[in-house]
PyMOL Python script that loads the backbone (N, CA, C, O; Angstrom):
from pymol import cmd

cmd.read_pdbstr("""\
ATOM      1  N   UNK A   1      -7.540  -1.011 -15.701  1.00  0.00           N
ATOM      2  CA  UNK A   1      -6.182  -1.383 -16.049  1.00  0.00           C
ATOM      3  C   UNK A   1      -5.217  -0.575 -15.197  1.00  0.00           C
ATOM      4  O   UNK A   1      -5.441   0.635 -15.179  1.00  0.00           O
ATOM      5  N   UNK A   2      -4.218  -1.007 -14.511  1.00  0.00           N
ATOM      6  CA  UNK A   2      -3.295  -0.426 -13.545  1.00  0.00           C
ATOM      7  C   UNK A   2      -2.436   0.199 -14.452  1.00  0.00           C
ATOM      8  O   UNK A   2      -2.061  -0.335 -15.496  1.00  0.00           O
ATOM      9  N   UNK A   3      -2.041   1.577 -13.997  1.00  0.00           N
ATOM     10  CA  UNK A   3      -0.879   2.303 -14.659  1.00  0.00           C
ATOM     11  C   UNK A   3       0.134   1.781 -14.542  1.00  0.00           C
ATOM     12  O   UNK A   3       0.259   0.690 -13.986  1.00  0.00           O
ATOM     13  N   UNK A   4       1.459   2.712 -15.241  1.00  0.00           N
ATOM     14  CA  UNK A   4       2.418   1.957 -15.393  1.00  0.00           C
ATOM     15  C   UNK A   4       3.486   2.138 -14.292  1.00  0.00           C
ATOM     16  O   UNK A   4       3.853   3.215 -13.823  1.00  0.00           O
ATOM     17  N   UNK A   5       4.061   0.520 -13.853  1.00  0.00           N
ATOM     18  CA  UNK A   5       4.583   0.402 -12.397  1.00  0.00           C
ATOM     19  C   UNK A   5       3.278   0.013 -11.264  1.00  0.00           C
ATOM     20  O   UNK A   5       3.744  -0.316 -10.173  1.00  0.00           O
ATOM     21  N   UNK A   6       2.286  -0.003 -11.297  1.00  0.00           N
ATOM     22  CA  UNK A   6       1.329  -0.639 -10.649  1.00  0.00           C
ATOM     23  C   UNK A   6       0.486  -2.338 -11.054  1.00  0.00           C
ATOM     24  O   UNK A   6       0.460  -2.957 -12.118  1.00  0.00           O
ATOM     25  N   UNK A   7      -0.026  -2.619  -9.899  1.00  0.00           N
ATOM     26  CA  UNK A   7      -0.429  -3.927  -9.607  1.00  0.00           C
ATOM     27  C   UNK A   7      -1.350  -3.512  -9.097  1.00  0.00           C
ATOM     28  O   UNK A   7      -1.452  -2.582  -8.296  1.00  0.00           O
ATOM     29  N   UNK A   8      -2.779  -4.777  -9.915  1.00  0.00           N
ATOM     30  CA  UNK A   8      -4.257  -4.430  -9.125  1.00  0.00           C
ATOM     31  C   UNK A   8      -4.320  -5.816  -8.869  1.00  0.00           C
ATOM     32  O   UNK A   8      -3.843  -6.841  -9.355  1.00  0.00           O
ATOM     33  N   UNK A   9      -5.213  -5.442  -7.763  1.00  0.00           N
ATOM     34  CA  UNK A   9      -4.869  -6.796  -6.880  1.00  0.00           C
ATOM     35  C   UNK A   9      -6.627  -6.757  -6.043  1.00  0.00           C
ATOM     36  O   UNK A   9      -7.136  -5.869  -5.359  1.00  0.00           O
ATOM     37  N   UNK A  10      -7.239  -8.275  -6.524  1.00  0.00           N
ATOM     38  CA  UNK A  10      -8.255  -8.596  -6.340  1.00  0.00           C
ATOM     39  C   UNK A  10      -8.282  -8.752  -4.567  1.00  0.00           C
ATOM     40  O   UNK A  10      -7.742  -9.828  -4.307  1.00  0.00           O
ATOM     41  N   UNK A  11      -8.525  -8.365  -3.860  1.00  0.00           N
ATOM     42  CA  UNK A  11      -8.637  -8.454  -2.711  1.00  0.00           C
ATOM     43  C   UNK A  11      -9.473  -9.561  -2.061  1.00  0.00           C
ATOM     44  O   UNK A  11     -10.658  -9.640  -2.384  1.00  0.00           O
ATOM     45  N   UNK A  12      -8.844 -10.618  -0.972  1.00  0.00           N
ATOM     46  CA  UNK A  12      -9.769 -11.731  -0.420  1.00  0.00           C
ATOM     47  C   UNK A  12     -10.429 -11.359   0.934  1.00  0.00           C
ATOM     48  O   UNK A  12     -11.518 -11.662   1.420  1.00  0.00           O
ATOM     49  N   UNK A  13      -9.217 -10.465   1.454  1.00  0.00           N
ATOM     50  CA  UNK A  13      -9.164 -10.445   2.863  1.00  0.00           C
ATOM     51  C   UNK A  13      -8.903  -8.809   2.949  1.00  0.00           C
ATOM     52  O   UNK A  13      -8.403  -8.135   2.048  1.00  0.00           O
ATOM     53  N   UNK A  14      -9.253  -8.433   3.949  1.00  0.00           N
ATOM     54  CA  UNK A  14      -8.584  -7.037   4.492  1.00  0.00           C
ATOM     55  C   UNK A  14      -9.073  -7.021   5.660  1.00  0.00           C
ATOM     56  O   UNK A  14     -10.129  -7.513   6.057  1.00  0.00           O
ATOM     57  N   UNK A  15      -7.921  -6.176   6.471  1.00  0.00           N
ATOM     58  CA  UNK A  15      -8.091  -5.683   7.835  1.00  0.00           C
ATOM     59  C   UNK A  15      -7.704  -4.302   8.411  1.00  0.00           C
ATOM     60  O   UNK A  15      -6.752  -3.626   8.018  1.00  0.00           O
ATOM     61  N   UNK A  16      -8.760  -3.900   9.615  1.00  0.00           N
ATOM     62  CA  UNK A  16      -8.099  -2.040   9.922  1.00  0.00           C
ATOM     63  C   UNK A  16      -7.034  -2.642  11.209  1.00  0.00           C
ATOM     64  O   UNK A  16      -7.378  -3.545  11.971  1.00  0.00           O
ATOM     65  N   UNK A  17      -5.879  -2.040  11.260  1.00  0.00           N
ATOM     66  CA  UNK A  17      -5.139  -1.814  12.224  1.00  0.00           C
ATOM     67  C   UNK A  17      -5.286  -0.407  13.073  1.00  0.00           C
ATOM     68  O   UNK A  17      -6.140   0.478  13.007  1.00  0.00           O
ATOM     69  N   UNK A  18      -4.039  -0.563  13.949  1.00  0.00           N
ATOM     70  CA  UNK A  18      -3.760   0.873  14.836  1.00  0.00           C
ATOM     71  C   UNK A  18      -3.585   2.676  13.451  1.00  0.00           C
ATOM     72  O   UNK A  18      -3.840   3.879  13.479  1.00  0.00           O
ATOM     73  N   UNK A  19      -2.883   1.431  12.307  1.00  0.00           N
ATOM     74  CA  UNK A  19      -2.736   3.085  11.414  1.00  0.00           C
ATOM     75  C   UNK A  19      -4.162   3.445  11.255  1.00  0.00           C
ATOM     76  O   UNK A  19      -4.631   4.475  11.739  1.00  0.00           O
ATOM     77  N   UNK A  20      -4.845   2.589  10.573  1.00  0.00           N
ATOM     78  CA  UNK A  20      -6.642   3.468  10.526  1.00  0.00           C
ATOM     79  C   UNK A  20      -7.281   3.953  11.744  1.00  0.00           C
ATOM     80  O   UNK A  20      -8.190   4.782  11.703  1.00  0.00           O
ATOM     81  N   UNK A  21      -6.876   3.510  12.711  1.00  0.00           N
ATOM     82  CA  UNK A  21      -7.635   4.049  13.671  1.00  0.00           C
ATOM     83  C   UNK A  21      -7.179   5.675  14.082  1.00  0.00           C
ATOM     84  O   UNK A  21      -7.765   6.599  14.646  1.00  0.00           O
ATOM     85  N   UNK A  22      -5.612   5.475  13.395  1.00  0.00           N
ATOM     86  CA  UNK A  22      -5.560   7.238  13.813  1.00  0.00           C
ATOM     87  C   UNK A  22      -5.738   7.936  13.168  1.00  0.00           C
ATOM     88  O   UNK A  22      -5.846   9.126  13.464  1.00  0.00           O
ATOM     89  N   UNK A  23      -5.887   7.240  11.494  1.00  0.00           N
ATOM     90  CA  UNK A  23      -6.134   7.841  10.437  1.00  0.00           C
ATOM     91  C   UNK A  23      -7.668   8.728  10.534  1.00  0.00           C
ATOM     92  O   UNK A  23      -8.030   9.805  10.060  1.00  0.00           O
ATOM     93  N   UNK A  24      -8.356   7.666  11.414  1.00  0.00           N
ATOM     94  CA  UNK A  24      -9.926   8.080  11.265  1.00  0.00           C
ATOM     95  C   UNK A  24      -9.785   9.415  12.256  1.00  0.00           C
ATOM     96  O   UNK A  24     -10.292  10.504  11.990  1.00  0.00           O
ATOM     97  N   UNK A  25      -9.085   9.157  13.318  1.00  0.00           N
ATOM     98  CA  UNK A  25      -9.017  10.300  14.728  1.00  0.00           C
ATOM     99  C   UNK A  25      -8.234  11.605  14.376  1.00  0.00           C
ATOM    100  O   UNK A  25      -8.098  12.688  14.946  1.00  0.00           O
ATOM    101  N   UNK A  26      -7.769  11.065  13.197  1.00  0.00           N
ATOM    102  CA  UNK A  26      -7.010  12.985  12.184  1.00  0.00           C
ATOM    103  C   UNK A  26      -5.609  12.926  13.186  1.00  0.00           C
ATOM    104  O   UNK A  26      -5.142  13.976  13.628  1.00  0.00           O
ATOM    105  N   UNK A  27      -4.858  11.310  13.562  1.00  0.00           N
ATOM    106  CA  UNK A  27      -3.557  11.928  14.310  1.00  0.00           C
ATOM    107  C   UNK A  27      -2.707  12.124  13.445  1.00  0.00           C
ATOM    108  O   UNK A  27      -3.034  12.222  12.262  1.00  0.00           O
ATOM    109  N   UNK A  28      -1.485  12.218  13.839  1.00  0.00           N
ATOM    110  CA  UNK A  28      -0.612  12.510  12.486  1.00  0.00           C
ATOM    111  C   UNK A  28      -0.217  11.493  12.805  1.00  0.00           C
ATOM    112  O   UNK A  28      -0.094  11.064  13.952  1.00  0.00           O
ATOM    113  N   UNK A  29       0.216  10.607  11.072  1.00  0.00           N
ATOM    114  CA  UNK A  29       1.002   9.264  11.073  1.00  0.00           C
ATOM    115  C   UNK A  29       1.693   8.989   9.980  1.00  0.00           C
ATOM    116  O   UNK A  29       2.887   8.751   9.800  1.00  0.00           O
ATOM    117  N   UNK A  30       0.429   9.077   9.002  1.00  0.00           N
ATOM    118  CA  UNK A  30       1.280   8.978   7.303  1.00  0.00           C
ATOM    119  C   UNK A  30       0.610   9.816   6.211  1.00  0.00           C
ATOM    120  O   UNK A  30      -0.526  10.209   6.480  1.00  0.00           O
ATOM    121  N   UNK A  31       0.998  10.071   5.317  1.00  0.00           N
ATOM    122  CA  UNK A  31       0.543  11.348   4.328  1.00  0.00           C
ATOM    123  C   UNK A  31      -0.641  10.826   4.104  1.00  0.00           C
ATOM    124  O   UNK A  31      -0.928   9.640   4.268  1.00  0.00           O
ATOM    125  N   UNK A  32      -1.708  12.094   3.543  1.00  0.00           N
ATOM    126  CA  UNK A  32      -3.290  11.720   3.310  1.00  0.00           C
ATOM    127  C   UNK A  32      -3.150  12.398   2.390  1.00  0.00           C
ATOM    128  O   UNK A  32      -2.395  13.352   2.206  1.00  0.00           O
ATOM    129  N   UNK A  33      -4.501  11.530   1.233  1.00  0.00           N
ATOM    130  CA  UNK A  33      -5.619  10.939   1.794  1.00  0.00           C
ATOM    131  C   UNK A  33      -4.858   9.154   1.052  1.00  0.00           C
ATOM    132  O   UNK A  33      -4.158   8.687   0.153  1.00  0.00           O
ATOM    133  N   UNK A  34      -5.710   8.779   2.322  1.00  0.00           N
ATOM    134  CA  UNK A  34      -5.394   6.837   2.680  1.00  0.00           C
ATOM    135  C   UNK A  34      -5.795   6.322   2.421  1.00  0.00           C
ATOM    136  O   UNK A  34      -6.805   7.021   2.511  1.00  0.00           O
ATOM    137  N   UNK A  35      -6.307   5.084   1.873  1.00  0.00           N
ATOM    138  CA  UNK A  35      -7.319   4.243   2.138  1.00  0.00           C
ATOM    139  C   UNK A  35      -7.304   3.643   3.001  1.00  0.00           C
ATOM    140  O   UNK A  35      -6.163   3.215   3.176  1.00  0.00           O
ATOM    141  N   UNK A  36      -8.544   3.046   4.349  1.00  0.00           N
ATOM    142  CA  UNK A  36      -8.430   2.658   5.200  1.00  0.00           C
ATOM    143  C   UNK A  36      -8.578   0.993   4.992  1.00  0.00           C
ATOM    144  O   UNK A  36      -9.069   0.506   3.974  1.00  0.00           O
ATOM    145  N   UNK A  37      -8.183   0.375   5.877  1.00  0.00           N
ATOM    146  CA  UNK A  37      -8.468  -1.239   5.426  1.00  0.00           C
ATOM    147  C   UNK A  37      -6.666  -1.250   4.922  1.00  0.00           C
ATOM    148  O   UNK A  37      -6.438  -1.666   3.786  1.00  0.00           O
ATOM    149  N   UNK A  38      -5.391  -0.764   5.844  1.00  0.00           N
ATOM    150  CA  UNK A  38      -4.397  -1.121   5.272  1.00  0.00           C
ATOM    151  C   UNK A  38      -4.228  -2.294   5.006  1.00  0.00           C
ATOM    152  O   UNK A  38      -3.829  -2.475   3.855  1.00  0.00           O
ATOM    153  N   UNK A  39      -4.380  -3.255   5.656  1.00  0.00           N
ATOM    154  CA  UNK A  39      -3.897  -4.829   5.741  1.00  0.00           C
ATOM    155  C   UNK A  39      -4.943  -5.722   4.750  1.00  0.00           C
ATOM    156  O   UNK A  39      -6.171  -5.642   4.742  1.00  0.00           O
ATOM    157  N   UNK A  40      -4.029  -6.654   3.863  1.00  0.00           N
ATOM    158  CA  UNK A  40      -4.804  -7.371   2.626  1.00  0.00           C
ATOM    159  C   UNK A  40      -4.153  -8.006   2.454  1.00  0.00           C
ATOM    160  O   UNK A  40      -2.990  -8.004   2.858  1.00  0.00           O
ATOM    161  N   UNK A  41      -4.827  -8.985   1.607  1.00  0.00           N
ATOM    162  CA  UNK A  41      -4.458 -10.395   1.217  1.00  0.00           C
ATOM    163  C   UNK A  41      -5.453 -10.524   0.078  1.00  0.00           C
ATOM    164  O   UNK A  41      -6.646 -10.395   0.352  1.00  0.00           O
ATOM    165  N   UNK A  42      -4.945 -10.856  -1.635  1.00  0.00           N
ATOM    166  CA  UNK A  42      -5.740 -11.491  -2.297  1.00  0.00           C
ATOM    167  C   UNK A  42      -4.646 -11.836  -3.629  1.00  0.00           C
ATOM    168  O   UNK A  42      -3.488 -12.237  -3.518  1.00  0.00           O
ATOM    169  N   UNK A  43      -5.321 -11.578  -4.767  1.00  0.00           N
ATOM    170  CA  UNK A  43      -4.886 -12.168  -5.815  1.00  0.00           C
ATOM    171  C   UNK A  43      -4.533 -11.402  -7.170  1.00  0.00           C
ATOM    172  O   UNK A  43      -5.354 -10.883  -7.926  1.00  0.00           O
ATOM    173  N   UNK A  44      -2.732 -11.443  -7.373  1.00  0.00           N
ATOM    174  CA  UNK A  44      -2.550 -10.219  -8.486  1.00  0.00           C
ATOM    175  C   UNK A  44      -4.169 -10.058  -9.749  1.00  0.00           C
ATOM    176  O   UNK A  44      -4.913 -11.026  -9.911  1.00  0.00           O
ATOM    177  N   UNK A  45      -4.347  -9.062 -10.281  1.00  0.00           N
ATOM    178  CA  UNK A  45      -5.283  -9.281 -11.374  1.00  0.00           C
ATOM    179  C   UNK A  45      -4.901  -8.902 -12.653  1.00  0.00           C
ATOM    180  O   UNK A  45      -5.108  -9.541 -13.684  1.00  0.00           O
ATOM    181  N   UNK A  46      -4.365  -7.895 -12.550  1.00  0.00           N
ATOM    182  CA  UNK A  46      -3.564  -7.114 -13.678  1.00  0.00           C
ATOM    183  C   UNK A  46      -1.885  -6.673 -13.225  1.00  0.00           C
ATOM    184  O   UNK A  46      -1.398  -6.789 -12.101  1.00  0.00           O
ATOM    185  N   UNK A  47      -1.317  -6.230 -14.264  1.00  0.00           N
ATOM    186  CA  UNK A  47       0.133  -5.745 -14.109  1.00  0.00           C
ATOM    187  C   UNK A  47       0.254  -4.390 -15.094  1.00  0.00           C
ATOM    188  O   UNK A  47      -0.013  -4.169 -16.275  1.00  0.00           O
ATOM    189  N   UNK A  48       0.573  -3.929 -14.444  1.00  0.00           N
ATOM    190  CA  UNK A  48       0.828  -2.180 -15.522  1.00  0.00           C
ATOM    191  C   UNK A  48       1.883  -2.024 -15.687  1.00  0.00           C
ATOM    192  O   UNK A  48       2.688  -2.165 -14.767  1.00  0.00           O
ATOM    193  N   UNK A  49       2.291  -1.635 -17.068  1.00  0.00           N
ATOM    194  CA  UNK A  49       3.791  -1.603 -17.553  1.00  0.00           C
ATOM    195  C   UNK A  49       5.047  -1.288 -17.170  1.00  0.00           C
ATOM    196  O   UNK A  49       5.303  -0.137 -16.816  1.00  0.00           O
ATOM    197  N   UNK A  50       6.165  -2.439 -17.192  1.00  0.00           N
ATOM    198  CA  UNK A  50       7.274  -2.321 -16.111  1.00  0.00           C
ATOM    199  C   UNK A  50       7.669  -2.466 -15.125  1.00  0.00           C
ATOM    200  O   UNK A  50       8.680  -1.993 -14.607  1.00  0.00           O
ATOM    201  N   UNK A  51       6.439  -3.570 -14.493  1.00  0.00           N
ATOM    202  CA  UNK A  51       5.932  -4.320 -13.266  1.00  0.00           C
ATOM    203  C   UNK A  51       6.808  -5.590 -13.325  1.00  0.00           C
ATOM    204  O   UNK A  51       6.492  -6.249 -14.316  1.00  0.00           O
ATOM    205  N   UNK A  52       8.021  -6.292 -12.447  1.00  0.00           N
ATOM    206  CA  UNK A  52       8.161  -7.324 -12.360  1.00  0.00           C
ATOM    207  C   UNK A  52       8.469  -7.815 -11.002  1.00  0.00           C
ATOM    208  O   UNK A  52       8.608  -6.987 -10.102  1.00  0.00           O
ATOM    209  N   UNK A  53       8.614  -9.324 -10.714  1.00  0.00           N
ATOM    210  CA  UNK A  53       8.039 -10.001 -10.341  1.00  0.00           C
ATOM    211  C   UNK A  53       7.095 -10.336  -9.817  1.00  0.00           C
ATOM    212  O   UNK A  53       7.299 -11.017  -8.812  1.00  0.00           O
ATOM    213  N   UNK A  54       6.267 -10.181 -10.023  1.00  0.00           N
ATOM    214  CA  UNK A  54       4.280 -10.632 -10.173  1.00  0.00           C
ATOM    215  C   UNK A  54       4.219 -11.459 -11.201  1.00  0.00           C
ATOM    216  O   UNK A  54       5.206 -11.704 -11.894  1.00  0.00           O
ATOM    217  N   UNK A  55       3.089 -11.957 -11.397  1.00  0.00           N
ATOM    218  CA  UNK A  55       2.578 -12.717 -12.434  1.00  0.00           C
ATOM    219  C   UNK A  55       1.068 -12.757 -12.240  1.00  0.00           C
ATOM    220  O   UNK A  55       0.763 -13.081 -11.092  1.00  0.00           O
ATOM    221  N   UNK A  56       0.229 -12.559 -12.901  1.00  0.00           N
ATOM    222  CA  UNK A  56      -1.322 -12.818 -13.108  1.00  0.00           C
ATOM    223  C   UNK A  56      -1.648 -14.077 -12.392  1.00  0.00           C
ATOM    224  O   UNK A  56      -1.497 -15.199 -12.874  1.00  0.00           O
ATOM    225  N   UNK A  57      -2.221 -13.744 -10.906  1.00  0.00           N
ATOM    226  CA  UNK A  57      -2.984 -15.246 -10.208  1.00  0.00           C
ATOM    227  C   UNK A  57      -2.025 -15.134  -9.159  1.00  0.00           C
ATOM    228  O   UNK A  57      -2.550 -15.610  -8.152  1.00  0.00           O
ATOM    229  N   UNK A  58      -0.803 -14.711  -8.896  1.00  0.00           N
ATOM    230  CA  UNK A  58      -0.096 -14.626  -7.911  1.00  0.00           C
ATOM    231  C   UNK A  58      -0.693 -14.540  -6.268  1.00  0.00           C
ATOM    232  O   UNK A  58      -1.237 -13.512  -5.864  1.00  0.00           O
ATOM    233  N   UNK A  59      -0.569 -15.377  -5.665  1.00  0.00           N
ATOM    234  CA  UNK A  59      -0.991 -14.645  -4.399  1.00  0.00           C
ATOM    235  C   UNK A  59      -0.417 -13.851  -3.274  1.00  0.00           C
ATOM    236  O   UNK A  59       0.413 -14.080  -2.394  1.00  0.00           O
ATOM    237  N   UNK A  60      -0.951 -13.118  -3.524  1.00  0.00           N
ATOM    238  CA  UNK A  60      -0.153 -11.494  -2.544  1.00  0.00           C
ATOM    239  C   UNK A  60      -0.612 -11.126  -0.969  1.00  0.00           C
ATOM    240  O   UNK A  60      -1.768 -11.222  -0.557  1.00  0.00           O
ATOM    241  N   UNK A  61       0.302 -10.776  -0.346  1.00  0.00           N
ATOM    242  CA  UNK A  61       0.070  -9.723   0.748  1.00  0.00           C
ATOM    243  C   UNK A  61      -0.152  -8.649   0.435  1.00  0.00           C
ATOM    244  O   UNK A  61       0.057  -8.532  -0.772  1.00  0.00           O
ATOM    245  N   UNK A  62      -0.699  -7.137   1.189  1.00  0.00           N
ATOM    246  CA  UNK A  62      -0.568  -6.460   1.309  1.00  0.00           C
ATOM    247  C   UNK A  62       0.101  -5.566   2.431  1.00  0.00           C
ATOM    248  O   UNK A  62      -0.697  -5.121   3.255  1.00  0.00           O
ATOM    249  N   UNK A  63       1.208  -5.287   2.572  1.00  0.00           N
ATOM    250  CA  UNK A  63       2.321  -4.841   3.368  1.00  0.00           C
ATOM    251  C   UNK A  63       2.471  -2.988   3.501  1.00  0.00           C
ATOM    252  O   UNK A  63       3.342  -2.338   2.922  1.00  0.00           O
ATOM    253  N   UNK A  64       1.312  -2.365   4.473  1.00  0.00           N
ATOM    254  CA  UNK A  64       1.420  -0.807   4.152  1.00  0.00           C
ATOM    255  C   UNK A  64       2.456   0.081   4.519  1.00  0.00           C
ATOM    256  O   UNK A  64       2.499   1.281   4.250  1.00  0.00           O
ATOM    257  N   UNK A  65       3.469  -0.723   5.288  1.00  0.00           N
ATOM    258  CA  UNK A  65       4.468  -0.369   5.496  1.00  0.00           C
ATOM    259  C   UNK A  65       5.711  -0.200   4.668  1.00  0.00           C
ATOM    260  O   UNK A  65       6.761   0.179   5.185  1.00  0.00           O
ATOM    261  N   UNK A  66       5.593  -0.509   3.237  1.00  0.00           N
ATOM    262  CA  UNK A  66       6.510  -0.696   2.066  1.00  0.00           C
ATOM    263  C   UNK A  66       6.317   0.597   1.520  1.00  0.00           C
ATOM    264  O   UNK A  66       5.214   0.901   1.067  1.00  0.00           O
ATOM    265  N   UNK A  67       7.527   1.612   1.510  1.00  0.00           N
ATOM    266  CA  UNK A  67       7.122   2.621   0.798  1.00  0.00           C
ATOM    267  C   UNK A  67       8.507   2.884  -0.401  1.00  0.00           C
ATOM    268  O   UNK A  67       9.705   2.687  -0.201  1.00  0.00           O
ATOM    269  N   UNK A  68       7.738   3.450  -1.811  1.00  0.00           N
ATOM    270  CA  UNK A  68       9.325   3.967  -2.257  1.00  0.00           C
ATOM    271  C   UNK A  68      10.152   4.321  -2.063  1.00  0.00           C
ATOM    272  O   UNK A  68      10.255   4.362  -0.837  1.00  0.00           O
ATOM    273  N   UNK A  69      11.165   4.755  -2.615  1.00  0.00           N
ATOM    274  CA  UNK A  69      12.171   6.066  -2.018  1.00  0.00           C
ATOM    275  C   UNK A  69      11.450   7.372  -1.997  1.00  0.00           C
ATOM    276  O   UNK A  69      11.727   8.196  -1.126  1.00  0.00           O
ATOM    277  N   UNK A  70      10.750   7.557  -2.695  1.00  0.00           N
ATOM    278  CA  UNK A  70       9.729   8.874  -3.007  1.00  0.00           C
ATOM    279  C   UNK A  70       8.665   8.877  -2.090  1.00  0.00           C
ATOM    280  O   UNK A  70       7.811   9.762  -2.032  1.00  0.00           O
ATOM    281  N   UNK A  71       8.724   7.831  -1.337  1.00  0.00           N
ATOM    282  CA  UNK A  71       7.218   7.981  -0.487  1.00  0.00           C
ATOM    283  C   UNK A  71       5.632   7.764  -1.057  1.00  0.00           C
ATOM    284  O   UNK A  71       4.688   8.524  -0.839  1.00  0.00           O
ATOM    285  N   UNK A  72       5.613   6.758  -1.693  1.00  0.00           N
ATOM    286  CA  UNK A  72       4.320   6.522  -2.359  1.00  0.00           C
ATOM    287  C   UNK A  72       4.360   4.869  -1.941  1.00  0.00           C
ATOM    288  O   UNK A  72       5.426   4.254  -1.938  1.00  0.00           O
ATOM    289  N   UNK A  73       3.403   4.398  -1.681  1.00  0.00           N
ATOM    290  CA  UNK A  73       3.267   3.119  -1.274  1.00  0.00           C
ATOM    291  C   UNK A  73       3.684   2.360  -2.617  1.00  0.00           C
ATOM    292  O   UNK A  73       3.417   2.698  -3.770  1.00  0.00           O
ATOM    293  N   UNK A  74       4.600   0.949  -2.058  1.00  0.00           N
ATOM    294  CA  UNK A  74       4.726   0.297  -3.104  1.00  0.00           C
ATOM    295  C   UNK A  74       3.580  -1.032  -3.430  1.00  0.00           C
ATOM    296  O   UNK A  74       3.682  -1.697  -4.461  1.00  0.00           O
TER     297      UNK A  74
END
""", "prot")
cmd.dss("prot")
cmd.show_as("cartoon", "prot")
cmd.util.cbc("prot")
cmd.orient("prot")
């Protein structure tokens, strides 16, 4: 179950870009630790409290370039 303000998201697709590749080579790029495989595509599954616009079945991107104001991926 996703905490609250998070979205779990069934994954169809994923891909590594240029960020994993420097991620793997230890360059500096974005705060660690990452998961690699930034780039995705699949299907909302759950919603954690205070989550809106999503809906259960939604189909999503994954965009790793979206970050809060705080710096935590959105």
């Amino acid at each position: 179950m996703p905490a609250p303000g998070e979205v779990l998201i069934r994954l169809r697709a994923s891909a590594l870009n240029h960020l994993d590749v420097w991620i793997r080579k230890g360059l500096p790029s974005v705060p660690k630790p990452r998961i690699l495989g930034a780039d995705g595509a699949g299907v909302v599954e759950a919603l954690g409290e205070g989550v809106d616009g999503f809906d259960r079945g939604d189909s999503v991107v994954i965009n790793p370039g979206v970050e809060a104001p705080d710096g935590a991926s959105t």
